[in-house]
N, C-alpha and C positions, 0 to 999 in steps of 0.2 A: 426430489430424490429422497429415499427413503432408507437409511443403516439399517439393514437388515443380518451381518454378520454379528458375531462377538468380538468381542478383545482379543479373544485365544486362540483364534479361527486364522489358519493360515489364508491369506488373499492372493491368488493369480491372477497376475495378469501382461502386461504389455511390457511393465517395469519391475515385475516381482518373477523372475524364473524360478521354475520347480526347482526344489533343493535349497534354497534360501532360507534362513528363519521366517517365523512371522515380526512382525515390525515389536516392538517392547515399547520404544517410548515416542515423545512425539516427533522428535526432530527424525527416528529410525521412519515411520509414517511421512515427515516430509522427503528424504530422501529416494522414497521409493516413489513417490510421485511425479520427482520431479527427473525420476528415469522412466519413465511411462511415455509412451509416444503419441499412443491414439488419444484424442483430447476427450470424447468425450468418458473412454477409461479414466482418465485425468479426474476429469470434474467430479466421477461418482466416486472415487477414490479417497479423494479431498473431504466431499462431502461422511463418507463414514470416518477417515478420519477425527475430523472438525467434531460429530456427533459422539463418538465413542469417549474423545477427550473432554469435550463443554459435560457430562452428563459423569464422568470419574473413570471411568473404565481403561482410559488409559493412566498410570499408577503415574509417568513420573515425563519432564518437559525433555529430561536427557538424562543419561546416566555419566553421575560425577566421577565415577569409579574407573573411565575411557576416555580418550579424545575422540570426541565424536569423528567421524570421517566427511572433509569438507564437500561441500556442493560440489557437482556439476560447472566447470564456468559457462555453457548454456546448456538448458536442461532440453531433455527427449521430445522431439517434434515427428508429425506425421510427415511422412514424405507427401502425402496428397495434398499437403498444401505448399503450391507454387511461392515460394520467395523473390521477390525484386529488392531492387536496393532502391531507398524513398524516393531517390530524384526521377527515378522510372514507373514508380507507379505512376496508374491513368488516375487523373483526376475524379472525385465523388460526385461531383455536381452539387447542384441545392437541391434534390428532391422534384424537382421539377417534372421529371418523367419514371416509368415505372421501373427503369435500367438503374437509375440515376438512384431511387430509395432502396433498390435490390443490393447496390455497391455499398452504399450507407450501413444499411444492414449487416452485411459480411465483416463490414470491418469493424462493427460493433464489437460483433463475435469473435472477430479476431483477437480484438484489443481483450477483450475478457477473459478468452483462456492464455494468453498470454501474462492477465492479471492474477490467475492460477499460480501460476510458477513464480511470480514474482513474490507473491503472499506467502508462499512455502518456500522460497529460497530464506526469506527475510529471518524463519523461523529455525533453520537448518545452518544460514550464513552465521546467524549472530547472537541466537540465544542461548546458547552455553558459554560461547566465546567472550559475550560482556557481563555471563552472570548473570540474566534478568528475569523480574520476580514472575512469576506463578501467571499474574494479570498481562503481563507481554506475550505471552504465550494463550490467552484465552483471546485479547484480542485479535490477536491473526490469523488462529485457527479460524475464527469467527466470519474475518474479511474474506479468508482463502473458500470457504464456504459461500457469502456470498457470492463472491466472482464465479464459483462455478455453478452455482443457480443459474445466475445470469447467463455464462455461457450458454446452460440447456436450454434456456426459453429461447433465442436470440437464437440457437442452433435448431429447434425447431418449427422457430417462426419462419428460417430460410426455407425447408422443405414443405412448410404448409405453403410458401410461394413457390414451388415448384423450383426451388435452390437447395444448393446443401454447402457446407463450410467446405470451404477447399475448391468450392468451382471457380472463383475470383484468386487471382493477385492478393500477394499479401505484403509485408515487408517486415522486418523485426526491429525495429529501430529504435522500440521500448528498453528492448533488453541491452541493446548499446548501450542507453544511460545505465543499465543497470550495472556492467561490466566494469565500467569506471567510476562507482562507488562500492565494486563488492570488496574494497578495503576499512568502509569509515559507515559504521551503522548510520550518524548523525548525517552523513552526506546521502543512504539510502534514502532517510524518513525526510531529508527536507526537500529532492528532487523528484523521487519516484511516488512518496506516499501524502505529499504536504504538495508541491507545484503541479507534478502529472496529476493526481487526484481533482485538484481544482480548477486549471487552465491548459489549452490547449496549448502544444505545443511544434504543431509544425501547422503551415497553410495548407497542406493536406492529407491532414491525420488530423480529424477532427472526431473521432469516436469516442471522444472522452472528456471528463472534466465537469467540472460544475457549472463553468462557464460555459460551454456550450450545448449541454444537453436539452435545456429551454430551446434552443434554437431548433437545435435535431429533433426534438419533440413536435415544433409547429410544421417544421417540414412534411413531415408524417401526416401529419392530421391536414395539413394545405394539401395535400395529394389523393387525400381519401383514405390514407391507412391510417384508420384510428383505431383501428387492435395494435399496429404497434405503438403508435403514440402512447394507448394507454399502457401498455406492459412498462416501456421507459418510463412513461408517467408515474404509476404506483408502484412499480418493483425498484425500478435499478436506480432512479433519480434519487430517491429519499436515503437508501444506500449507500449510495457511495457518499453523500455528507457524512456517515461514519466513519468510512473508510477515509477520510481526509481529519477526520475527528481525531484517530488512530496514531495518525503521523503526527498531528501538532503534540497532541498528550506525550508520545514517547519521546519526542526531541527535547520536549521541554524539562522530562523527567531526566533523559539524561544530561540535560546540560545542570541540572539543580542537583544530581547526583555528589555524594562528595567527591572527591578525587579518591581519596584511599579505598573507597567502593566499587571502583569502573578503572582499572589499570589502562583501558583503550578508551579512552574518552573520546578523541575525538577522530584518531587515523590508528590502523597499526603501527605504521613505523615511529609515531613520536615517542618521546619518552613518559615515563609514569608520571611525570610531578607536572604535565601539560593539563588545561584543565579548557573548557570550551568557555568562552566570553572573554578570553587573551589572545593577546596579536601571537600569529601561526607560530613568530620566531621564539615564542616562551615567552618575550622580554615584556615587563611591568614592571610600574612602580608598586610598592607597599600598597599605596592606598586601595587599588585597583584591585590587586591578588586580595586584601580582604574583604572586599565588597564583593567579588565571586565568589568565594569560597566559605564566609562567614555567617550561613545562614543554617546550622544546625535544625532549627526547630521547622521554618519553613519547606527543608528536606523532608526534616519524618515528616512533617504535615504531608505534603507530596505523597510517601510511602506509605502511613497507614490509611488515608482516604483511598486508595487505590484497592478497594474489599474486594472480594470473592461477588458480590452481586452485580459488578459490570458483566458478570458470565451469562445472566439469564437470559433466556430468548427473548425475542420483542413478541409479544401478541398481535399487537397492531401499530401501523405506523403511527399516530400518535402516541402509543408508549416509546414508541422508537425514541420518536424524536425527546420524548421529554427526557427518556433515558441516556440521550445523547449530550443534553444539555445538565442536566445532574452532573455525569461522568465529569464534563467538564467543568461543571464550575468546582466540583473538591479536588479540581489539580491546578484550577487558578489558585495563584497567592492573593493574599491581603493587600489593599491598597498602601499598606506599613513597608513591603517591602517589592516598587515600583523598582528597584535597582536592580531585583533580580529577574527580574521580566525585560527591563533594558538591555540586560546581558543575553539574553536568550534571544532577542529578537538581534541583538548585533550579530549572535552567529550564524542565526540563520541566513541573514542579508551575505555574509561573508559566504560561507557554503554556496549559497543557490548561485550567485557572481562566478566561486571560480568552477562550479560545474554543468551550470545551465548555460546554454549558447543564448548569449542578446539578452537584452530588457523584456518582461513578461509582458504581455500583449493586452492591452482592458481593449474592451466591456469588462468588468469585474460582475460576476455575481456576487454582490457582497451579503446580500441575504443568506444564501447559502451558504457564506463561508463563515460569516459570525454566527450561525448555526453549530456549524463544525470547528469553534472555536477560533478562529483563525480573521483575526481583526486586521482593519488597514496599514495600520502600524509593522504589520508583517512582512506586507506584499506589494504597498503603494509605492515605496522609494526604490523595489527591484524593477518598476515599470520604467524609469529613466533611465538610459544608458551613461555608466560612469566617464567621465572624461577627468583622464588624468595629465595636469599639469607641471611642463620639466618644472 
């Protein structure tokens, strides 16, 4: 896809009715996107947004001068695509037959324009509302731009099979979990952008995940479809390690954030002096509240490694990746301060517990994930189911 508007250029379309302003900032651009119905209006929409903003031309992430006007609580879908509720769709198969990779396909597609709106919600939900800097806003434009690449390949490979999006069943079961974290940014980034990102999460909705796309990949190419193999293979696979890159990097920024910087640290309704790495009810000892909160230098380290050059494009996947792994390591802390990383993985475990249904499922892909930052220590003790004893 290719931005071929200006900045100052009013855009029509499915979510932009005549009489409207043109969009100003970027969360005004996620809002109109994510009232846009036809998906693939969606994705080319996304896409000049995400281009206008990574390149400058959109001036500002929000205007501080307004309250922004909140999402959508689900944003604008095509009526031509048939909705089920999960326990009624038909099963995918394994690819075994040419029905069986056509369904796989669909819901690829599904799952990506679906990962549209999820990426411009994230930036419309909560980037003015937690204050966040300049780099939170270049990453998701970023993501929200992938995913709708993705979409158009995925939605064109369905019609060069003689399919199109919307001939299949679909179900929204994404945006459920989305709906019960559009209170608590830290609950978005560690369910939707850190767990859906990496592993699958239902037995049949597997369209996604770092975990499973190796597999969805050999399906393809065991079948004879090795254009799509390959498109998963070089586009979308190396991708979404970012996009999982994205979620650990900001969970982790917010939970290292100070308190007096992020008012909503970890839900709306708690109160201001709540900080993430404490038990939900506030209550701590002294030693505890210092050892979360006492790490001034390690923050700014946090905040000023987080430059302006995580914005650049990748050239090629190898710069991808190496740029993935940079990113990451100048928001990892120092082996000096293991307590503060302690803390951030405690909340996560706590988070994904009371909002993910069950223990996370391995196989782990754990190559991919320590790629996308995101080490054993994260995700290996959410694979057990807690048993709590009276």
């Amino acid at each position: 896809m290719e931005a071929t508007a200006d900045a100052g250029q009013h855009v029509v379309g499915s979510g932009s009715p005549e009489g409207q302003g043109s969009p100003k900032t970027l969360v005004d651009w996620a809002l109109q996107i994510l009232s846009t119905a036809d998906p693939d209006e969606k994705a080319r929409l996304g896409d000049l947004a995400a281009s206008l903003w990574l390149r400058g031309d959109i001036p500002l992430p929000y205007d501080p001068s307004f309250p922004a006007r909140p999402p959508p609580d689900r944003p604008a879908r095509s009526a031509e695509v048939r909705l089920l509720p999960p326990s009624r769709m038909p099963k995918l198969g394994k690819g075994g037959s040419a029905q069986s990779r056509l369904a796989m396909l669909h819901s690829l597609a599904h799952t990506e324009s679906w990962a549209v709106d999820l990426s411009w919600d994230i930036v419309a939900r909560f980037g003015a509302q937690m204050r966040m800097p300049r780099e939170f806003f270049d990453d998701f434009a970023r993501v929200a731009q992938d995913e709708g690449r993705h979409y158009v390949v995925l939605s064109a490979r369905l019609r060069e099979l003689g399919s199109h999006y919307g001939a299949l069943p679909a179900h929204d079961g994404l945006w459920d979990s989305a709906m019960s974290t559009a209170h608590s940014l830290l609950a978005r980034l560690a369910v939707e952008h850190c767990v859906h990102e990496s592993l699958e999460w239902s037995a049949d909705y597997k369209a996604r995940g770092l975990d499973v796309l190796p597999t969805t990949i050999s399906r393809f190419r065991a079948g004879g479809d090795e254009q799509t193999a390959k498109l998963l293979e070089d586009i979308i696979y190396p991708e979404e390690v970012t996009h999982c890159a994205a979620g650990v990097r900001w969970f982790r920024y917010l939970c290292l954030r100070p308190c007096s910087d992020n008012p909503i640290s970890y839900s709306v309704p708690l109160p201001e002096s709540h900080c993430p790495g404490l038990p939900e009810d506030g209550s701590a000892d002294d030693k505890t509240v210092k050892e979360v909160r006492d790490e001034p230098t390690s923050v700014q380290q946090v905040e000023d490694e987080l430059t302006p050059e995580t914005s650049q494009d990748f050239s090629s996947h190898d710069n991808m990746t190496q740029q993935v792994k940079d990113g990451l390591a100048k928001c990892k802390l120092s082996d000096s301060v293991d307590k503060d990383e302690a803390a951030v993985i405690q909340t996560f475990h706590r988070i994904v517990r009371e909002y993910f249904r069950g223990p996370l499922k391995p196989p782990f892909n754990t190559e991919a994930r320590k790629a996308a930052g995101f080490e054993p220590a994260w995700y290996e003790p959410l694979a057990v189911k807690e048993v709590h004893l009276e």
